[in-house]
C-alpha positions in Angstrom: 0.0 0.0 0.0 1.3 3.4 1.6 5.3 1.8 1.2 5.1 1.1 -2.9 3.0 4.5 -3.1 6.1 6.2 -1.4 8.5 4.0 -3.3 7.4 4.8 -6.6 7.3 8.4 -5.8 11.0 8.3 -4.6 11.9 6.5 -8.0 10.0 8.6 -10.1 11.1 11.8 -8.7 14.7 10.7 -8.6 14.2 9.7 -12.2 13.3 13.1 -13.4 16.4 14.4 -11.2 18.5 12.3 -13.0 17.0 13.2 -16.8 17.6 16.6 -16.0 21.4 16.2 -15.3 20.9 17.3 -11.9 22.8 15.2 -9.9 22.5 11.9 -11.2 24.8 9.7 -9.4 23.1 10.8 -6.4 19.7 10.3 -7.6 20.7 6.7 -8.6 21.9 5.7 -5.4 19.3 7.4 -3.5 16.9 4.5 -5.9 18.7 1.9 -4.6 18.7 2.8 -0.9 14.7 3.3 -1.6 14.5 -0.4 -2.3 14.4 -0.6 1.4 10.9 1.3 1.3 9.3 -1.5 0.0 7.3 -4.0 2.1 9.6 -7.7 2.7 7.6 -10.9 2.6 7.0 -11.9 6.1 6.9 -15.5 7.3 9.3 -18.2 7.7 12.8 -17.3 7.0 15.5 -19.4 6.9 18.7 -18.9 9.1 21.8 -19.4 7.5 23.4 -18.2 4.4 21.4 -17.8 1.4 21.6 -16.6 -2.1 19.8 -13.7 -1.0 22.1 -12.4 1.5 24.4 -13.3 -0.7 23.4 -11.3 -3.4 22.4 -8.1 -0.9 26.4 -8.2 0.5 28.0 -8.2 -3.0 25.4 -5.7 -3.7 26.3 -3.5 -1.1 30.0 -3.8 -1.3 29.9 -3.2 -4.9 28.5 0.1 -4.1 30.8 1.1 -1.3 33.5 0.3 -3.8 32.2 2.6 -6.4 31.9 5.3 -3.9 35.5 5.0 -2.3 36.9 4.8 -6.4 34.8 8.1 -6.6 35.8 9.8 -3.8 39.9 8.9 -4.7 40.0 10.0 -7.9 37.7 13.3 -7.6 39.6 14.9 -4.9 42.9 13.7 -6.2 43.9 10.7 -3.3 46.0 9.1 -5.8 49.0 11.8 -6.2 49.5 11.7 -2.0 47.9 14.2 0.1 49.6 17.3 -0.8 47.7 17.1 -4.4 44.7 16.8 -2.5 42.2 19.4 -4.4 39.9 20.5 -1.3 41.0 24.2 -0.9 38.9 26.1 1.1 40.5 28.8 3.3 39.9 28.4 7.4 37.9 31.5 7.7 35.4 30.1 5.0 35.1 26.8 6.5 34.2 28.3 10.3 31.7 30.5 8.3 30.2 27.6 6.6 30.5 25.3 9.4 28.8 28.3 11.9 25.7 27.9 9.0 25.4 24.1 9.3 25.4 23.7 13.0 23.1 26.8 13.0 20.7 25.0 11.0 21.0 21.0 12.4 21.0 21.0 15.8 17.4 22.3 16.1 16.5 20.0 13.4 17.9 17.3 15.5 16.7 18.6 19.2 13.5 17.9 17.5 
């Protein structure tokens, strides 16, 4: 019921992100982590190792290894740390990091 509805929202929505060109890595993984949203089949359910489980942990490794090769090569983790490419001056970053805090921690009192 209320958990496809939401689930096919998510897709669709995400979808039309990614068609755009807005952001479309993002949108992609946000799908998969919505395949969570939908309702599991209840019941009986066998303990042990399964193809399943199987599947699920290469699944999610697979993605956590695409994410790590992402993260090295955009910010430039291969040529050691002093060709790093995140430049952002200290004053900046307190500014910025003021903003966030600012923001979160009444979203999270709550």
């Amino acid at each position: 019921g209320l958990q496809i509805i939401a689930f096919v929202v998510q897709v669709v929505l995400h979808l039309n992100m990614a068609v755009s060109g807005n952001y479309s890595f993002y949108n992609f993984l946000i799908i998969v982590i919505s395949l969570a949203i939908l309702p599991q089949k209840y019941g009986k359910q066998k303990k042990g190792f399964s193809c399943m489980k199987a599947a699920s942990l290469a699944l999610s490794l697979a993605v956590l290894a695409v994410l790590a090769y992402f993260v090295f090569i955009v910010f430039g983790f291969q040529s050691g740390p002093e060709a790093v490419r995140i430049i952002i001056p200290r004053a900046q970053f307190i500014q910025y990091a003021k903003l966030v805090v600012f923001y979160t921690v009444p979203v999270a009192a709550v």
